[in-house]
PATOR-255445 format. One record per residue: residue number from 1; residue in three letters; x negated, y, z negated of N, C-alpha, C, O, CB in turn. Coordinates in nm, 3 decimals. Glycine has a CB too. Layout:
<nodes>
<k: NUM r: Ala neast: X nnorth: Y nup: Z caeast: X canorth: Y caup: Z ceast: X cnorth: Y cup: Z oeast: X onorth: Y oup: Z cbeast: X cbnorth: Y cbup: Z>
...
</nodes>
This chain:
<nodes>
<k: 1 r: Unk neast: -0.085 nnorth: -0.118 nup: 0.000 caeast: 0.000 canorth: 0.000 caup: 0.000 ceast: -0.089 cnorth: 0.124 cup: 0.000 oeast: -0.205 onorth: 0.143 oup: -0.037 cbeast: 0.096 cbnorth: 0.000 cbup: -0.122>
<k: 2 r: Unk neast: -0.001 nnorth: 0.197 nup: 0.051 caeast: -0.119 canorth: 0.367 caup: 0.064 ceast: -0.039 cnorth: 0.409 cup: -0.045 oeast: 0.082 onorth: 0.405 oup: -0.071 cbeast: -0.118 cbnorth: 0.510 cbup: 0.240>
<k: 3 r: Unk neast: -0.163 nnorth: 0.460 nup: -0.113 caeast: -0.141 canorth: 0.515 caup: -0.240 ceast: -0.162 cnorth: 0.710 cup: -0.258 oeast: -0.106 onorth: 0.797 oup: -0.325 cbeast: -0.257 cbnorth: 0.423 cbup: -0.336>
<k: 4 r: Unk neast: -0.266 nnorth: 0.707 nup: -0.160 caeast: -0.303 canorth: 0.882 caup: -0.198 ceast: -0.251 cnorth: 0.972 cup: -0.137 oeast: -0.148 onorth: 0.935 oup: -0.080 cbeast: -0.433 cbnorth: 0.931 cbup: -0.180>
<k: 5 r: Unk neast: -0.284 nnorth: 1.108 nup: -0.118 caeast: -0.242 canorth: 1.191 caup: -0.043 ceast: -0.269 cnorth: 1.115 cup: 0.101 oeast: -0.347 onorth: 1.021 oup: 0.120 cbeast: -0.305 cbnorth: 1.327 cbup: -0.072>
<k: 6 r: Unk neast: -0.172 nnorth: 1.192 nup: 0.212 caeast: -0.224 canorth: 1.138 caup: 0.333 ceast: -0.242 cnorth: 1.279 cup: 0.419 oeast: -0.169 onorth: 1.312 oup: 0.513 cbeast: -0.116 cbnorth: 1.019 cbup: 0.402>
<k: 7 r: Unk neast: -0.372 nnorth: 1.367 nup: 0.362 caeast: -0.321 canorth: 1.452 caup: 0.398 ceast: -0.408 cnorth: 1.476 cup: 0.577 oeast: -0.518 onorth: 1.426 oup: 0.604 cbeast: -0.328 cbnorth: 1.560 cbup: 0.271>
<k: 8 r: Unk neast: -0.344 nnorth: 1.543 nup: 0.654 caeast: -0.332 canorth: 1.543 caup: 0.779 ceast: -0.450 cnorth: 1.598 cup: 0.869 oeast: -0.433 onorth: 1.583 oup: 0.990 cbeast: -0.222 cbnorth: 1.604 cbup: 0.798>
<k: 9 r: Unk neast: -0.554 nnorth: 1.654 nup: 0.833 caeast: -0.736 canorth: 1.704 caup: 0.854 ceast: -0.778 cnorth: 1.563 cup: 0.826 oeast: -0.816 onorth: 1.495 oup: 0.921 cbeast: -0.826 cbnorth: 1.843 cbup: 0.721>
<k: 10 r: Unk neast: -0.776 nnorth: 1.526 nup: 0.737 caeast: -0.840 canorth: 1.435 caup: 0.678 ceast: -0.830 cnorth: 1.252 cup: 0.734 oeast: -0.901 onorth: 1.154 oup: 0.713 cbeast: -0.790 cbnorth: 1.465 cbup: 0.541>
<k: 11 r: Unk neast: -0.696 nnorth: 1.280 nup: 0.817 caeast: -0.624 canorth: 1.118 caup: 0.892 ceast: -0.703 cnorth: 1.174 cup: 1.035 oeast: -0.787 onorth: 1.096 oup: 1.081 cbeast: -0.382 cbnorth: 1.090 cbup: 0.908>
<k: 12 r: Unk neast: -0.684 nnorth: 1.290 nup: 1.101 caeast: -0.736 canorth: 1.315 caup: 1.194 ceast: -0.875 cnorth: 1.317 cup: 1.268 oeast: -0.898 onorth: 1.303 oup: 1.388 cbeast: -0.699 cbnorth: 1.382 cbup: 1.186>
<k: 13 r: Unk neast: -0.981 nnorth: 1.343 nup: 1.139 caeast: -1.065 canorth: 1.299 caup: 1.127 ceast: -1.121 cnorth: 1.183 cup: 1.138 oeast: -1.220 onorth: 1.172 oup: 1.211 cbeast: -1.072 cbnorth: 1.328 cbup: 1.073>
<k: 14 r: Unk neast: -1.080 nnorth: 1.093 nup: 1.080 caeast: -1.098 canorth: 0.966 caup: 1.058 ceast: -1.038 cnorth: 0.904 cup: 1.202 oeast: -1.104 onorth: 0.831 oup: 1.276 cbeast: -1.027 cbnorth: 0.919 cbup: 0.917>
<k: 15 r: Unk neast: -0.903 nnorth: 0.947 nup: 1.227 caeast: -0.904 canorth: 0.899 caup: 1.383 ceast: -0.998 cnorth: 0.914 cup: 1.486 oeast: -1.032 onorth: 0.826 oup: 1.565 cbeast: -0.812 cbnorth: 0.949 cbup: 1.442>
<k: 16 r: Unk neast: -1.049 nnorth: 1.065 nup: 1.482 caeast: -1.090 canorth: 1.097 caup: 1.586 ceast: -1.255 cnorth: 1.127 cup: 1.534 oeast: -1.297 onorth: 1.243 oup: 1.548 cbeast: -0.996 cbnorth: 1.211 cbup: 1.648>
<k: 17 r: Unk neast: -1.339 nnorth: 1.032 nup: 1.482 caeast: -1.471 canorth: 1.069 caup: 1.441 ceast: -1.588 cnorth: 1.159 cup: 1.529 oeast: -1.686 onorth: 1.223 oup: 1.492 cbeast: -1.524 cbnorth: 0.946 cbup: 1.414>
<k: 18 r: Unk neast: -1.539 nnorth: 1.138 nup: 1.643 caeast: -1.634 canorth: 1.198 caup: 1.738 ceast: -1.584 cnorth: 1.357 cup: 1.746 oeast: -1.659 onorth: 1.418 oup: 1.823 cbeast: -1.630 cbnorth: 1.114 cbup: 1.894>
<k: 19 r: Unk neast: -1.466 nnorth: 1.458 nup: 1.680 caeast: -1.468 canorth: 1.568 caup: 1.701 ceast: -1.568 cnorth: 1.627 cup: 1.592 oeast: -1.585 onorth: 1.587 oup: 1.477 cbeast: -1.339 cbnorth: 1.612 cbup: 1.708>
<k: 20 r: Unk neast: -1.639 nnorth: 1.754 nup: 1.670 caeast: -1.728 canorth: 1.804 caup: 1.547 ceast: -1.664 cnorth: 1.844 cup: 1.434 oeast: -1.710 onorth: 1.836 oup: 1.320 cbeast: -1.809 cbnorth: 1.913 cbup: 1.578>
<k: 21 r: Unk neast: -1.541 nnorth: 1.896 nup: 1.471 caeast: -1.455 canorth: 1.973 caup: 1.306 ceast: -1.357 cnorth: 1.904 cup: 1.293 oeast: -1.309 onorth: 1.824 oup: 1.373 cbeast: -1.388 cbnorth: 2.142 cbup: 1.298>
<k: 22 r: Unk neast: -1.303 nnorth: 1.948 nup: 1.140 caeast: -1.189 canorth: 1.839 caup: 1.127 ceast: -1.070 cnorth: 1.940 cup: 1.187 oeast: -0.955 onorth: 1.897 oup: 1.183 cbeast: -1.158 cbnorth: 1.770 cbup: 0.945>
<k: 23 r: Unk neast: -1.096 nnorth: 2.084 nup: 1.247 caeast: -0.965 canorth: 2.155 caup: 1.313 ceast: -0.979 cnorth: 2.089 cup: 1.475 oeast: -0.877 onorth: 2.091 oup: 1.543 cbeast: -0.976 cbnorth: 2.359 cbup: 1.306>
<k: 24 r: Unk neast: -1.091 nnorth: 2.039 nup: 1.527 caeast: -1.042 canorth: 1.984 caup: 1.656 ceast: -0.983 cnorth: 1.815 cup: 1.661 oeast: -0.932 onorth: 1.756 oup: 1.756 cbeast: -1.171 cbnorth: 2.003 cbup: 1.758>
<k: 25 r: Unk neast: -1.015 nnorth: 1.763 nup: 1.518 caeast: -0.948 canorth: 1.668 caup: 1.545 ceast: -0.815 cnorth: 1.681 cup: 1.510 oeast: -0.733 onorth: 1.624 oup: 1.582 cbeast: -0.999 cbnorth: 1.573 cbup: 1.501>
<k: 26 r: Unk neast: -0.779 nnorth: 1.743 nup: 1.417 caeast: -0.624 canorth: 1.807 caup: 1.426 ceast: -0.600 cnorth: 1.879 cup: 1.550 oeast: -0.480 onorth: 1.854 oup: 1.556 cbeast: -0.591 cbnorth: 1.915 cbup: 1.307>
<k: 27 r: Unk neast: -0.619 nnorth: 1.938 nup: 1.637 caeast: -0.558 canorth: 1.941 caup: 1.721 ceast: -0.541 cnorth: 1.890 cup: 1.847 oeast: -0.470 onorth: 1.931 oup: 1.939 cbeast: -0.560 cbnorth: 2.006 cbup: 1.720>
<k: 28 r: Unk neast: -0.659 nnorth: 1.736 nup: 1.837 caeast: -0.616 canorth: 1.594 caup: 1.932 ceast: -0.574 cnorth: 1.566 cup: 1.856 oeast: -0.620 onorth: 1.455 oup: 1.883 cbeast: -0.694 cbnorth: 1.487 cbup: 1.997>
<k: 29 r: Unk neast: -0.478 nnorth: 1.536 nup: 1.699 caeast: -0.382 canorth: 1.454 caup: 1.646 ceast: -0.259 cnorth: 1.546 cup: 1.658 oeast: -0.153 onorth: 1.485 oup: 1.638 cbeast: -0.416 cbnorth: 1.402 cbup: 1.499>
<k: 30 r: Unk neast: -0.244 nnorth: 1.687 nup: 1.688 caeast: -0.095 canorth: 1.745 caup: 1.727 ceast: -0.114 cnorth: 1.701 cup: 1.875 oeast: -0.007 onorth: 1.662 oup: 1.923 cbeast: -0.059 cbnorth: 1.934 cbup: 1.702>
<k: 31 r: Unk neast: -0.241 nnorth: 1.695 nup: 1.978 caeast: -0.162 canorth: 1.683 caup: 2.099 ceast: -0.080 cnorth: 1.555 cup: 2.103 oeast: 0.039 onorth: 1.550 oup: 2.134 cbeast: -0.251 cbnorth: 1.691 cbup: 2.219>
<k: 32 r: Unk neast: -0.181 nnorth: 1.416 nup: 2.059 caeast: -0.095 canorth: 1.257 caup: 2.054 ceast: 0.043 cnorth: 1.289 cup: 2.007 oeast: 0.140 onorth: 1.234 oup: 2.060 cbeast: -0.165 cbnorth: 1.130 cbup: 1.933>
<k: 33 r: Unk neast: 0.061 nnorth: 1.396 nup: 1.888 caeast: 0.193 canorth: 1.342 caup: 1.844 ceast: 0.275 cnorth: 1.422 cup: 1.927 oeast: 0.385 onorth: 1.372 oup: 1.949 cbeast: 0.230 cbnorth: 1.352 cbup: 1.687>
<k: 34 r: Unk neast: 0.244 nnorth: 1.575 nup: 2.002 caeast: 0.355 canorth: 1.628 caup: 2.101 ceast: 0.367 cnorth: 1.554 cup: 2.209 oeast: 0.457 onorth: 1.597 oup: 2.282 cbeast: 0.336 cbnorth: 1.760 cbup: 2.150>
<k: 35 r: Unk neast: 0.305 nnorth: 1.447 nup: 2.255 caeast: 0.227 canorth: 1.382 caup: 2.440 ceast: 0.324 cnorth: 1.247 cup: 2.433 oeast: 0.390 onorth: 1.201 oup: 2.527 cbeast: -0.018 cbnorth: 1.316 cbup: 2.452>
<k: 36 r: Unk neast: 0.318 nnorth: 1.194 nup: 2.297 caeast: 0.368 canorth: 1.019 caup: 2.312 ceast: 0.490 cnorth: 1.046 cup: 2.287 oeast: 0.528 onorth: 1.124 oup: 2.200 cbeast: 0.306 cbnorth: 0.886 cbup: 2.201>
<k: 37 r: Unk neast: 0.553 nnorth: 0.986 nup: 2.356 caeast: 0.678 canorth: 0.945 caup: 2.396 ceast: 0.734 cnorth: 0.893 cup: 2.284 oeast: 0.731 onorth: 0.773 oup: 2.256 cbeast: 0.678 cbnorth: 0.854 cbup: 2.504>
<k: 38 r: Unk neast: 0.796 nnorth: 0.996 nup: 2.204 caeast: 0.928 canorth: 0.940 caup: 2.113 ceast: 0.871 cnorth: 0.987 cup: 1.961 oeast: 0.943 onorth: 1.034 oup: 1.872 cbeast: 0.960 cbnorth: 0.735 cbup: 2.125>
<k: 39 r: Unk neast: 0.720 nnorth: 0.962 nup: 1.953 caeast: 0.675 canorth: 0.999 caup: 1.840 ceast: 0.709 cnorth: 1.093 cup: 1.762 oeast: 0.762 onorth: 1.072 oup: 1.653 cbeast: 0.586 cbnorth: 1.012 cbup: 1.850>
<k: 40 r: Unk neast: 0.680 nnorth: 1.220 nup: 1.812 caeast: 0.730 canorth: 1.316 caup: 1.735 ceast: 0.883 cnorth: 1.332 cup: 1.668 oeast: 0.928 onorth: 1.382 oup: 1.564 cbeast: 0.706 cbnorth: 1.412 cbup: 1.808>
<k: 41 r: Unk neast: 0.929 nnorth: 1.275 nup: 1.764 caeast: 1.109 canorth: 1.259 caup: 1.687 ceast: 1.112 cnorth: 1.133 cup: 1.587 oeast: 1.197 onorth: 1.133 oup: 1.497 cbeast: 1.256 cbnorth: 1.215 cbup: 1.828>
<k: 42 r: Unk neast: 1.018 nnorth: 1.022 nup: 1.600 caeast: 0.998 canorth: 0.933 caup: 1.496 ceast: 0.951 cnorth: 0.968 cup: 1.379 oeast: 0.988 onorth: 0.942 oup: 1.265 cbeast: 0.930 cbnorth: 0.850 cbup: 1.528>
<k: 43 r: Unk neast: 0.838 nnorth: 1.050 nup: 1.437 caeast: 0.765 canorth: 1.112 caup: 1.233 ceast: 0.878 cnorth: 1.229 cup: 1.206 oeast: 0.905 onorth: 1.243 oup: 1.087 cbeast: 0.534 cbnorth: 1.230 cbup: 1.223>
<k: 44 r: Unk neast: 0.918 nnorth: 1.278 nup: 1.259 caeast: 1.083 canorth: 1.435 caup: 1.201 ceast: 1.170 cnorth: 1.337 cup: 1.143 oeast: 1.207 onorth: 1.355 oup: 1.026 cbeast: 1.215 cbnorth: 1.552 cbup: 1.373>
<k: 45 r: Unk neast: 1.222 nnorth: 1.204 nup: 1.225 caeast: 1.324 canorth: 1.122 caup: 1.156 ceast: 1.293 cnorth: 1.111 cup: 0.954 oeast: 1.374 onorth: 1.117 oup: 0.862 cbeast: 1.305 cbnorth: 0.949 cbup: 1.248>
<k: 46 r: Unk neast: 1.166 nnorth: 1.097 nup: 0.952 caeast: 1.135 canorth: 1.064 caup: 0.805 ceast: 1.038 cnorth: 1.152 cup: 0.712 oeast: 0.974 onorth: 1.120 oup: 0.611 cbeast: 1.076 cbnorth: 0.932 cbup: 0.806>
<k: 47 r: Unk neast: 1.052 nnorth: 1.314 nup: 0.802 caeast: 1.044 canorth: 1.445 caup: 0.704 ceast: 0.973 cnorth: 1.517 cup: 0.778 oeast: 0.920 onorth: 1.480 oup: 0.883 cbeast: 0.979 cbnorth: 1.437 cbup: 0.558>
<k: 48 r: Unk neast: 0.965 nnorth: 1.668 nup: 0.712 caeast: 0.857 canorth: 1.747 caup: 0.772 ceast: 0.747 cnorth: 1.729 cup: 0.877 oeast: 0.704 onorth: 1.615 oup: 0.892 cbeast: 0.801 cbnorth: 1.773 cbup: 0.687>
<k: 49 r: Unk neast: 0.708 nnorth: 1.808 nup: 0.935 caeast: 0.592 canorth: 1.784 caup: 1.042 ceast: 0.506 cnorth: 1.919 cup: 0.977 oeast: 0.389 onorth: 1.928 oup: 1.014 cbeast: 0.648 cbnorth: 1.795 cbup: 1.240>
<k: 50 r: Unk neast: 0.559 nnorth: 2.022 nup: 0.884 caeast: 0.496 canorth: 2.136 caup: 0.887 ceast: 0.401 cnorth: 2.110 cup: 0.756 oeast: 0.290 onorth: 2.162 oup: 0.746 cbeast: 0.598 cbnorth: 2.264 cbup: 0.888>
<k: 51 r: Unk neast: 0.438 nnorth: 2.051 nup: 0.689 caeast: 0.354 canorth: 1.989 caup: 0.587 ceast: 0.208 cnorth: 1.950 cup: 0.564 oeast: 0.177 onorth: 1.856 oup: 0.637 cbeast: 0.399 cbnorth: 1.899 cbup: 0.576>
<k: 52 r: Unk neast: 0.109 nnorth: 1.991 nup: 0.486 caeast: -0.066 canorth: 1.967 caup: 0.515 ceast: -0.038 cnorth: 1.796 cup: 0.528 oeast: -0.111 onorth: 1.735 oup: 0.605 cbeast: -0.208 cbnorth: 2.029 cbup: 0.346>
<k: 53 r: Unk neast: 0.053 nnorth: 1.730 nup: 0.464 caeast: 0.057 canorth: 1.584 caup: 0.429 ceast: 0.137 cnorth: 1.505 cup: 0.535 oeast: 0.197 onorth: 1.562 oup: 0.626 cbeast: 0.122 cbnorth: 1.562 cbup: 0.287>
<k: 54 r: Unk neast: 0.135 nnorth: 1.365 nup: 0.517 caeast: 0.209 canorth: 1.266 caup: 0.624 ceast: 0.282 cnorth: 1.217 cup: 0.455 oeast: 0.221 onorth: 1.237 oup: 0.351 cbeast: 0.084 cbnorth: 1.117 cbup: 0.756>
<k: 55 r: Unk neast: 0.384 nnorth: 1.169 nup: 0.459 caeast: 0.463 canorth: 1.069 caup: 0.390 ceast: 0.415 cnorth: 0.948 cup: 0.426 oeast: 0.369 onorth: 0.909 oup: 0.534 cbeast: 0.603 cbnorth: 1.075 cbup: 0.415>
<k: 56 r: Unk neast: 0.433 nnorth: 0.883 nup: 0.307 caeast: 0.390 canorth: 0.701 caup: 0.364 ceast: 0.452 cnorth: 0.651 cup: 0.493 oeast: 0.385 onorth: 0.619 oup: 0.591 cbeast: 0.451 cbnorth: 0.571 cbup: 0.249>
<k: 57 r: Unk neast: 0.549 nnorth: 0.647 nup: 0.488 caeast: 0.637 canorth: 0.615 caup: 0.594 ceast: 0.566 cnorth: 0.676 cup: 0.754 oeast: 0.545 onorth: 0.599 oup: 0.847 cbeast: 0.794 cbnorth: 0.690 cbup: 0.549>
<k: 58 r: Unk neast: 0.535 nnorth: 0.826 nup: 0.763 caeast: 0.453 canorth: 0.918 caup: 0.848 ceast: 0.343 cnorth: 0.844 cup: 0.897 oeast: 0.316 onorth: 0.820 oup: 1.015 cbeast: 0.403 cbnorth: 1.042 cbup: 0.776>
<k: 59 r: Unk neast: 0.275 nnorth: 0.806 nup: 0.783 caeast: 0.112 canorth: 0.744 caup: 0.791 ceast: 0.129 cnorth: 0.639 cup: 0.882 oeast: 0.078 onorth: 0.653 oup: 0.993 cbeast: 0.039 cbnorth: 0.678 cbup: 0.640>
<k: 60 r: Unk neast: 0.208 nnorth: 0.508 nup: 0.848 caeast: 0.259 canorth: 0.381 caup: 0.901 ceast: 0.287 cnorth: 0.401 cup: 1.035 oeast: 0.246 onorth: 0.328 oup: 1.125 cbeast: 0.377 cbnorth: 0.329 cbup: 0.832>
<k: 61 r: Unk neast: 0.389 nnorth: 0.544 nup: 1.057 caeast: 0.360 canorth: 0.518 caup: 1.228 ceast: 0.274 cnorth: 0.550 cup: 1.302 oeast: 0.260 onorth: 0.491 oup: 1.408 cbeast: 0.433 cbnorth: 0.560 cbup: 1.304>
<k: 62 r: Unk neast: 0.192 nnorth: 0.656 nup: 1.263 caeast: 0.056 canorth: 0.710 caup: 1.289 ceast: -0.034 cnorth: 0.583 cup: 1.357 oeast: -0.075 onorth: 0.557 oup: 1.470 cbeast: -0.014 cbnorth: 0.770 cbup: 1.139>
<k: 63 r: Unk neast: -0.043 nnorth: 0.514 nup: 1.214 caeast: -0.121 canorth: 0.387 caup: 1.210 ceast: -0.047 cnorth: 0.311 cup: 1.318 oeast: -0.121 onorth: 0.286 oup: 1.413 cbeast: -0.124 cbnorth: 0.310 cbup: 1.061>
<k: 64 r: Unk neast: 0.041 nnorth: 0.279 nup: 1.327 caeast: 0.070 canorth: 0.163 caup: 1.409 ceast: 0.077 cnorth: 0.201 cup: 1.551 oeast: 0.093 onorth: 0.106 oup: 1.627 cbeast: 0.196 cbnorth: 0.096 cbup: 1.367>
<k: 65 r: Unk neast: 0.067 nnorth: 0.370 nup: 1.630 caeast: 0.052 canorth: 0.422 caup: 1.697 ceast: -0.112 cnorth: 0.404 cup: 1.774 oeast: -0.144 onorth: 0.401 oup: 1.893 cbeast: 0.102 cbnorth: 0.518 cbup: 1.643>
<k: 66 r: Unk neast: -0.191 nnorth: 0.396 nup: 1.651 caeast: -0.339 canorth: 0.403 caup: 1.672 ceast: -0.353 cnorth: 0.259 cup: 1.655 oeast: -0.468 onorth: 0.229 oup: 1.623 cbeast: -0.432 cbnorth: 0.501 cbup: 1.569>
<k: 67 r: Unk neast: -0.270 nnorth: 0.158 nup: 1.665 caeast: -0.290 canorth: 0.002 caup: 1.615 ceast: -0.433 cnorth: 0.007 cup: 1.526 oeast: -0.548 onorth: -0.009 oup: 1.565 cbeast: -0.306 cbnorth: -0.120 cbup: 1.766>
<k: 68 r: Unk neast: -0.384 nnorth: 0.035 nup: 1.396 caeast: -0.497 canorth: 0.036 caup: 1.256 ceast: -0.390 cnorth: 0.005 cup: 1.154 oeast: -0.286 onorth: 0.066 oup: 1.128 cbeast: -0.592 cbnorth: 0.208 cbup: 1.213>
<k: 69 r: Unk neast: -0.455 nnorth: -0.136 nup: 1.089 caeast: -0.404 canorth: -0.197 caup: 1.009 ceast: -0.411 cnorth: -0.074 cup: 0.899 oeast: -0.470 onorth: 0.030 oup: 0.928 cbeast: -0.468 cbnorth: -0.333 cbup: 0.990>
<k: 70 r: Unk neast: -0.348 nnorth: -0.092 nup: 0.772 caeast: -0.381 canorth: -0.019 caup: 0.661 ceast: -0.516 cnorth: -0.055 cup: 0.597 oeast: -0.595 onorth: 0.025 oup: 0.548 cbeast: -0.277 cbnorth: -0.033 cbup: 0.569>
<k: 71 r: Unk neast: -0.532 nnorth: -0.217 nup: 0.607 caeast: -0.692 canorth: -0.233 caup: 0.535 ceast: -0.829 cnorth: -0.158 cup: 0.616 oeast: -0.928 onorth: -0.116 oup: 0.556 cbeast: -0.733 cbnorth: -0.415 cbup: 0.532>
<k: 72 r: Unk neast: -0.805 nnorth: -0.150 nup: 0.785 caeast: -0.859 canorth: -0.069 caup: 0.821 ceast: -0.908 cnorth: 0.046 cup: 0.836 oeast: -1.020 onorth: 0.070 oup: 0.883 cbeast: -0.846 cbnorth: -0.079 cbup: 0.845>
<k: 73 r: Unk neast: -0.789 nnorth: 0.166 nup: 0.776 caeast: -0.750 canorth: 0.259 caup: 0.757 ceast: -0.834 cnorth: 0.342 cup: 0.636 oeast: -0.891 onorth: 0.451 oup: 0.639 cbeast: -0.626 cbnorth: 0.230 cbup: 0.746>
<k: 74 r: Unk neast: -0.813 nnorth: 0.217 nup: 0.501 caeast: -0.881 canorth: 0.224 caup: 0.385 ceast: -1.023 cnorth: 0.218 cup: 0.429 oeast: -1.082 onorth: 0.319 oup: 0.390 cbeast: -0.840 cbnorth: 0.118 cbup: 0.286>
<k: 75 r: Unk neast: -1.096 nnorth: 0.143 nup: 0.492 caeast: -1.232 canorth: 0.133 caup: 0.531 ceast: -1.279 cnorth: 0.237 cup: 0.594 oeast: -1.396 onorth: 0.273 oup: 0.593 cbeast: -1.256 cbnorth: 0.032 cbup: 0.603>
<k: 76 r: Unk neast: -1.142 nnorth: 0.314 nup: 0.680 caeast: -1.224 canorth: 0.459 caup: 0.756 ceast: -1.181 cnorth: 0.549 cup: 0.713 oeast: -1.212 onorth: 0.658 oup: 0.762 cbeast: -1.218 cbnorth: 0.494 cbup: 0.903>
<k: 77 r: Unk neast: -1.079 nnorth: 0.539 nup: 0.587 caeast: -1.171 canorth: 0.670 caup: 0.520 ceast: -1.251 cnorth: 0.651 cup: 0.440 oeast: -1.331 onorth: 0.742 oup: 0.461 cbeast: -1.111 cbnorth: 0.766 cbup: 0.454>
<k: 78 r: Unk neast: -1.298 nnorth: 0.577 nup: 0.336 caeast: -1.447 canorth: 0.531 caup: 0.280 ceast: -1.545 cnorth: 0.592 cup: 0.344 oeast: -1.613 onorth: 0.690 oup: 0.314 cbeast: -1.481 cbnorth: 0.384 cbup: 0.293>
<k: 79 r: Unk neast: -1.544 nnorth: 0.518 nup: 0.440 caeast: -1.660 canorth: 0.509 caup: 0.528 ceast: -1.692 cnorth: 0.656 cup: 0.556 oeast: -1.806 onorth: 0.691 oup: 0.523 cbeast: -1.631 cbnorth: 0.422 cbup: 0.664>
<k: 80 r: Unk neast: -1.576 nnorth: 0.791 nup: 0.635 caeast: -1.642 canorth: 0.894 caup: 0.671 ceast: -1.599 cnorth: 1.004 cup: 0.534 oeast: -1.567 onorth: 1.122 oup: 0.551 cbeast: -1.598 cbnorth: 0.937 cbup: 0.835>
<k: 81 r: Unk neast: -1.608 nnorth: 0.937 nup: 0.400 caeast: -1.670 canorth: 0.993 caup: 0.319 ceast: -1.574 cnorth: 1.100 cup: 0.240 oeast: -1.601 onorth: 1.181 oup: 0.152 cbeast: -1.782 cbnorth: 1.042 cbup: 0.386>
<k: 82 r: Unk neast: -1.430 nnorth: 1.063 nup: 0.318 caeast: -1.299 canorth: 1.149 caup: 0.249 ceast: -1.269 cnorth: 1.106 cup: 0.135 oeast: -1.230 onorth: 1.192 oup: 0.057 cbeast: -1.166 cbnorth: 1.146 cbup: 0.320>
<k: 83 r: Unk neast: -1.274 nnorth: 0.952 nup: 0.079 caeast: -1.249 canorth: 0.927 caup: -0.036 ceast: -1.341 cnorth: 0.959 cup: -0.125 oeast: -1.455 onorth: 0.976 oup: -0.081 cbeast: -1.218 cbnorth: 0.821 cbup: -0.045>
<k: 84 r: Unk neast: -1.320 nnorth: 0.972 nup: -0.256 caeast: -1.470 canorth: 0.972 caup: -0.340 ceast: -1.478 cnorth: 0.822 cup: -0.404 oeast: -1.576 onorth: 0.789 oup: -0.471 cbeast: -1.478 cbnorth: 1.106 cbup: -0.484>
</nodes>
């Protein structure tokens, strides 16, 4: 289960490791979610979009969008150093 904040610099990042800042990978994680087909009305179905955070529910489609398990997920953020 995801337990922490999920907050939305910080998922983007981790998606997108190769942007130098975490504001350009937020804004290849707003283009995926304005570009894919249906998404954006999927993450609004289950709250805010204006929010620094994803809801669990948010995260899950994210993830399953980017096919990344949650144990995976946990390993990349470890790994690029968001968790402490």
């Amino acid at each position: 289960m995801i337990t922490r904040q999920n907050r939305k610099k910080e998922i983007a990042k981790a998606l997108y490791p190769d942007s130098i800042t975490m504001d350009s990978a937020m804004q290849r994680l707003r283009v995926e979610i304005r570009e894919s087909e249906g998404l954006k009305e999927e993450l609004e179905k289950h709250g805010s979009l204006r929010s620094h955070c994803f809801n669990d529910k948010q995260l899950r489609i994210i993830l399953a969008r980017f096919d990344i398990t949650e144990e995976r997920y946990n390993e990349m953020m470890q790994y690029d150093g968001v968790l402490q």
